[in-house]
C-alpha positions as CSV (number, residue, x, y, z in Angstrom):
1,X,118.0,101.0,101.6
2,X,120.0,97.9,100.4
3,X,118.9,94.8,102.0
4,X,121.5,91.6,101.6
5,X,119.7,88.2,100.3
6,X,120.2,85.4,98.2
7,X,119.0,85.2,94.7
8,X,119.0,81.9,92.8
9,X,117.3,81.0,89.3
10,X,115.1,77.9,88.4
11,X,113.8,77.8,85.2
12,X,113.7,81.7,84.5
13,X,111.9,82.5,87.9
14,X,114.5,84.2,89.8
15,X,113.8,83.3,93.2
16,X,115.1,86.2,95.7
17,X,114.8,85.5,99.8
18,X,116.6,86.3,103.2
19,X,114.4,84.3,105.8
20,X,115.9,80.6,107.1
21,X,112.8,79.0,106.3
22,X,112.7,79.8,102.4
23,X,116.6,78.4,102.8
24,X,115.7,75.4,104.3
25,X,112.9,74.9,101.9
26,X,114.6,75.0,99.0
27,X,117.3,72.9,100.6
28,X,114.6,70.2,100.9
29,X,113.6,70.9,97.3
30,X,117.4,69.9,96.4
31,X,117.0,66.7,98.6
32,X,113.8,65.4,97.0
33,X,115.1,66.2,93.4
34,X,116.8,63.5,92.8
35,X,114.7,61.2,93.4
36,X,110.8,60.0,91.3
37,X,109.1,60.6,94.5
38,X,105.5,62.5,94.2
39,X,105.6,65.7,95.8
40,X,102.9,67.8,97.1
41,X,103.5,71.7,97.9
42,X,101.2,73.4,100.2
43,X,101.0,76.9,100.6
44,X,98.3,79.7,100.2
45,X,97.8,81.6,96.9
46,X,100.9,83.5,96.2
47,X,103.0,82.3,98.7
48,X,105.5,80.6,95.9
49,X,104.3,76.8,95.6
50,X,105.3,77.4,92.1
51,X,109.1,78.3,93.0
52,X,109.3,74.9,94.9
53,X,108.1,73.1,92.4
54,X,110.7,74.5,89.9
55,X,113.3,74.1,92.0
56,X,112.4,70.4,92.8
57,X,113.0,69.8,88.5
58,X,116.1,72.3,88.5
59,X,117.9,69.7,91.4
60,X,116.6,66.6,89.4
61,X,117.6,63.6,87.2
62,X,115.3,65.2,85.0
63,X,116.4,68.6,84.7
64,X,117.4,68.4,81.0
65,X,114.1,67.1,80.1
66,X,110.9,68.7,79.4
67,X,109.3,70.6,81.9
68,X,105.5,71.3,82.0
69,X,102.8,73.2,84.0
70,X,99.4,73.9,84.1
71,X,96.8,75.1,86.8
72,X,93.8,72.6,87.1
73,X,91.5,75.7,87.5
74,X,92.5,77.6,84.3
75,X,90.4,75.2,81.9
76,X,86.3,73.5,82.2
77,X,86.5,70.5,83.0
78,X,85.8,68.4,79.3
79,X,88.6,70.5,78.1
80,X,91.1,69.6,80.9
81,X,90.9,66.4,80.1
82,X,91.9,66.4,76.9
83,X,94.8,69.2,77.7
84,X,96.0,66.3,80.3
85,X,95.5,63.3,78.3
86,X,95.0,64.8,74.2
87,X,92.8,63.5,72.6
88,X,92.2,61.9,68.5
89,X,91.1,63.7,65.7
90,X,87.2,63.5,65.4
91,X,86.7,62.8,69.7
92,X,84.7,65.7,69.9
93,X,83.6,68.6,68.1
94,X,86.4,70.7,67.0
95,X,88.6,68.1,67.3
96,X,90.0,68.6,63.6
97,X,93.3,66.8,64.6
98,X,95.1,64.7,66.8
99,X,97.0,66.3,69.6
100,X,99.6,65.3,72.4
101,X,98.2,65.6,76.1
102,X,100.4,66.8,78.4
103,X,101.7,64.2,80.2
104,X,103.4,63.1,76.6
105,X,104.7,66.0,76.3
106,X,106.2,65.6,80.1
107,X,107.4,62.1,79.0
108,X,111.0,61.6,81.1
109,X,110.5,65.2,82.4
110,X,108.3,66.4,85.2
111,X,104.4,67.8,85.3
112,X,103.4,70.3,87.3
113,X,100.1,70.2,88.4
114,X,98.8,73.5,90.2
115,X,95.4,73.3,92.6
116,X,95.3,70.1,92.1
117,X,93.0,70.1,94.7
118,X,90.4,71.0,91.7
119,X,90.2,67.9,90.2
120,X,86.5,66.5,89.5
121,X,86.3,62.8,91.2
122,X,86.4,61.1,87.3
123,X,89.5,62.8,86.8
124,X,91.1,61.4,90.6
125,X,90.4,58.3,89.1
126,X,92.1,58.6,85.9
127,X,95.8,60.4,87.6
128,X,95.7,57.6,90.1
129,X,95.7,55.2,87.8
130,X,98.4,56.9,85.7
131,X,100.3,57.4,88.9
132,X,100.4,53.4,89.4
133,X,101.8,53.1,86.6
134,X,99.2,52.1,84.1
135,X,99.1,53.2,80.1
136,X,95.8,55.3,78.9
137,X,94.1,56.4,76.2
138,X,93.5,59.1,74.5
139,X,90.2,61.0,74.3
140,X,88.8,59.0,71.2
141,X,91.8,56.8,71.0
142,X,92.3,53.0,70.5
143,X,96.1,52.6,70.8
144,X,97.2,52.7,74.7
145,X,99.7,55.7,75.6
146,X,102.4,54.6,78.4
147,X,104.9,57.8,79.5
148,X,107.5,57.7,82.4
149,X,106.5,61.8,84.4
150,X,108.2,63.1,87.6
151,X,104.6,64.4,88.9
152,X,104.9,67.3,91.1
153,X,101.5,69.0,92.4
154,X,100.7,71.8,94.6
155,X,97.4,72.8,95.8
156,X,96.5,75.8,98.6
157,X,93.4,73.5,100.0
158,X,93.6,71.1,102.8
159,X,93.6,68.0,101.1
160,X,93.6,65.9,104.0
161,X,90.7,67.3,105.6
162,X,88.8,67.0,102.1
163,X,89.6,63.3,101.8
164,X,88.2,63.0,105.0
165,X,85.2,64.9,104.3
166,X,84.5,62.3,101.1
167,X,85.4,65.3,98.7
168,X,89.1,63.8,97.7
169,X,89.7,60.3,97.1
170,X,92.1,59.3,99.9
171,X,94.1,57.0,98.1
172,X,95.3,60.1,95.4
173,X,95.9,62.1,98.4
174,X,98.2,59.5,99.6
175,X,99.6,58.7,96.5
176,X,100.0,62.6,96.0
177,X,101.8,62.8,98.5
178,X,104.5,61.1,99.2
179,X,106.6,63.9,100.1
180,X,105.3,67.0,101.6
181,X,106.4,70.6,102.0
182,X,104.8,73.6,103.3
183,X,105.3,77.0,101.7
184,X,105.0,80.1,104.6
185,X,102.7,82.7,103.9
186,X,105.2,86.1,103.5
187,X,103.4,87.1,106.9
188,X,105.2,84.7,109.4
189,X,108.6,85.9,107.6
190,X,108.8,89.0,107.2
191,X,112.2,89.4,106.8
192,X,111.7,88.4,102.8
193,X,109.6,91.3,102.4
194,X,112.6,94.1,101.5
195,X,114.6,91.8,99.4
196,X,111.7,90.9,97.5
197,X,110.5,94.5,97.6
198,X,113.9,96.0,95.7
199,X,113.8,93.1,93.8
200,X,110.4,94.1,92.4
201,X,111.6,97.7,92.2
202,X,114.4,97.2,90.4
203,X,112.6,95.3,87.5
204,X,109.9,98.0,87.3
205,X,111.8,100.9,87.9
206,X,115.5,100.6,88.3
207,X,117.3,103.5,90.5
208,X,114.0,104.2,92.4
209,X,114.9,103.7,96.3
210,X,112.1,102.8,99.2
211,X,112.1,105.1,101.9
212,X,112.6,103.7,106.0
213,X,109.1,104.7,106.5
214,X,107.8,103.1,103.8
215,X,109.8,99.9,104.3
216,X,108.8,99.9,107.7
217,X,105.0,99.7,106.4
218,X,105.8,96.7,104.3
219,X,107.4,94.4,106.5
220,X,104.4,95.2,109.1
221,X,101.6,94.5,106.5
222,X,100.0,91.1,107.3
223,X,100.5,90.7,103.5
224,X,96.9,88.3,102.7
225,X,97.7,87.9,99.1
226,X,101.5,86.8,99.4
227,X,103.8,87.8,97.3
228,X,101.5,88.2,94.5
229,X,100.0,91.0,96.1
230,X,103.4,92.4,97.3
231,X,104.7,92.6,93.6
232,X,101.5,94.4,92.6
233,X,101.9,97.4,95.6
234,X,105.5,97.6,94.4
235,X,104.6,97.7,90.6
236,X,101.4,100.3,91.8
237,X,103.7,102.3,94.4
238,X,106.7,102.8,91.9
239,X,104.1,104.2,88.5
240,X,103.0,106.7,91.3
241,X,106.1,107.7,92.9
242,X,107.3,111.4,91.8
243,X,110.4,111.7,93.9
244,X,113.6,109.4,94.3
245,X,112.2,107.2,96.8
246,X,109.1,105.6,97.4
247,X,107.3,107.2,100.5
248,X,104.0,105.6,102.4
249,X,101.8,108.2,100.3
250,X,102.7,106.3,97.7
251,X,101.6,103.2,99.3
252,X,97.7,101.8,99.4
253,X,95.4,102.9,102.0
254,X,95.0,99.3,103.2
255,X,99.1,99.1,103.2
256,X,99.6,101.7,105.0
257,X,96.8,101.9,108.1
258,X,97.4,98.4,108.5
259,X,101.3,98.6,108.4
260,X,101.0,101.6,111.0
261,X,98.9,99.3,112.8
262,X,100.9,96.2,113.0
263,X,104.0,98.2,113.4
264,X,102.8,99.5,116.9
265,X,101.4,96.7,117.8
266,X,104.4,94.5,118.2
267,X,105.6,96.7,120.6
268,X,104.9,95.6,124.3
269,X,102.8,98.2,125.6
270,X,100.5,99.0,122.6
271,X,98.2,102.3,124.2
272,X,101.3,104.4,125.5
273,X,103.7,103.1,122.7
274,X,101.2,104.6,120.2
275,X,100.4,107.7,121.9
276,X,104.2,108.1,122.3
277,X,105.3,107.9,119.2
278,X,102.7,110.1,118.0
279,X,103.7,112.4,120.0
280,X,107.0,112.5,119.1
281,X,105.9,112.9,115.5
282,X,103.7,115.5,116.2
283,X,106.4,118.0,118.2
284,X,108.4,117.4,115.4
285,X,105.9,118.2,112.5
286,X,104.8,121.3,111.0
287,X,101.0,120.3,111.4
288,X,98.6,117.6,111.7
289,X,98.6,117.0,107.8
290,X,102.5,116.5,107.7
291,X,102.5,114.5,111.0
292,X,99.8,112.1,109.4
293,X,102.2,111.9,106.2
294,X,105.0,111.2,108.3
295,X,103.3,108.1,110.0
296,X,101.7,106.9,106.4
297,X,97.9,107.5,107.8
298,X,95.1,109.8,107.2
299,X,94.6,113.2,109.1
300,X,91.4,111.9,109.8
301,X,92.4,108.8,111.8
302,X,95.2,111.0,113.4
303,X,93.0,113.1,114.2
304,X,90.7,110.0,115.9
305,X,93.9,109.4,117.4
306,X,94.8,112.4,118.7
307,X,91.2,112.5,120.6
308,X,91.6,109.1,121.6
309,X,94.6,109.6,123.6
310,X,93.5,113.1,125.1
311,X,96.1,115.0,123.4
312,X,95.7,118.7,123.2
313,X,97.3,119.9,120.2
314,X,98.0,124.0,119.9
315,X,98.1,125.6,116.2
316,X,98.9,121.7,115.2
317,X,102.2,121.9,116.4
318,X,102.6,121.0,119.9
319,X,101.5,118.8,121.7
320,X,100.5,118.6,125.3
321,X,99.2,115.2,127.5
């Protein structure tokens, strides 16, 4: 099926959506580029805090500077530290020369910090102070390091609620925040599921199609993991596919009982909608097996189904109520 979105690219992340509120997102991303204020993206894991965060240095003053990332839960503690800050030859033990910290690196660009929300109480101490302008040292330094960073962070806690709860200092929460946007999980919309979907497809397997049914499971899928775990069923469906689409067998388990699920459950009347349509797939199947193909679910839970609703089914073809 061909789906009509918008695909922009920030940084080398090609960023590929059809919903209003990923529009208007990024459109606030282009407002708050231009200027040194703090952001803060919130979001859950893999809904795209990242893209925002991209796109905030692609609209700035800064966009021909450096840019540089790192997620605050990818390194211990001691060694964070120095990756932030560097650190002098001889600080600790394996120190065996002097090296740049990160926000040097970032000097007159912008530093992306990911879950910040991570950060051990020392190290809240040491970024606020940074953030108010103040020079620092280096781990086993002497000489005072003073750098001019666009600080953009993202983090998929509630950071209010921590601050209140004497886990986050509220003063770097503030000064985190000056500006705030929220990245939507993929399940409230929906609509960016089949653009991102071919979009995936295409780079794994190009001229390999997604079937209606299929489709249909996808944008139904309550999607927990984002669109993390989207590009990972894509990836997984397309390796497995043997024909010239991608069909709902091809699809997880999970994907497809709870896409089946959801699907009949935003209809109005949930019982008779679902013993209708399986029904009608039923009559028009050659036997319980393909009907349970045809709706992406197991025979076994058609077959719960089936005694669920009362249906009597003769030689697994028709179906009386």
């Amino acid at each position: 099926m061909n789906v009509c979105y918008d695909k922009r690219d920030y940084l080398g992340l090609e960023v590929v959506f059809s919903s209003d509120r990923i529009r208007k997102l990024l459109q606030q991303a282009e407002q708050v580029g231009p200027t040194d204020a703090t952001v803060l993206i919130t979001g859950e894991s893999g809904s795209g805090k990242e893209m925002v965060a991209r796109a905030i240095h692609h609209y700035s003053r800064r966009k021909a500077q450096s840019w540089v990332d790192i997620n605050c839960t990818a390194l211990p503690e001691n060694l964070l530290e120095s990756e932030l800050f560097g650190h002098e030859k001889g600080a600790f033990s394996g120190a065996d020369s002097s090296k740049q910290g990160l926000f040097e690196l970032a000097d007159h660009g912008t530093l992306f910090l990911d879950e910040i929300g991570d950060l051990d109480p020392r190290m809240q101490v040491k970024l606020l102070r940074i953030l108010d302008g103040a020079p620092y040292y280096r781990l086993g330094g002497t000489k005072k390091v003073q750098v001019d960073v666009r600080l953009v962070t993202a983090t998929n806690q509630n950071l209010k609620a921590a601050a209140e709860q004497g886990r986050y200092r509220f003063d770097l929460y503030h000064r985190l925040s000056q500006v705030r946007l929220a990245v939507p999980p993929l399940r409230e919309r929906p609509e960016d599921v089949a653009p991102l979907a071919e979009h995936f497809l295409n780079k794994q397997k190009p001229g390999l199609g997604i079937s209606g049914e299929a489709m249909a499971m996808l944008q139904a899928y309550q999607w927990p993991g984002n669109v993390r775990e989207l590009r990972n069923v894509v990836i997984g469906a397309a390796v497995f596919a043997t024909g010239t689409e991608i069909t709902p067998e091809d699809l997880p388990e999970d994907v497809r009982q709870d896409g089946f699920s959801s699907s009949l459950a935003n209809l109005s009347v949930l019982g008779e909608a679902e013993r209708t349509a399986i029904t009608r797939v039923l009559e028009s199947s050659s036997g319980q097996m393909h009907a349970a193909e045809k709706l992406g679910i197991s025979k076994r839970t058609l077959q719960r189904r089936i005694k669920s609703y009362g249906l009597k089914v003769e030689r697994g073809v028709s179906v009386k109520g």
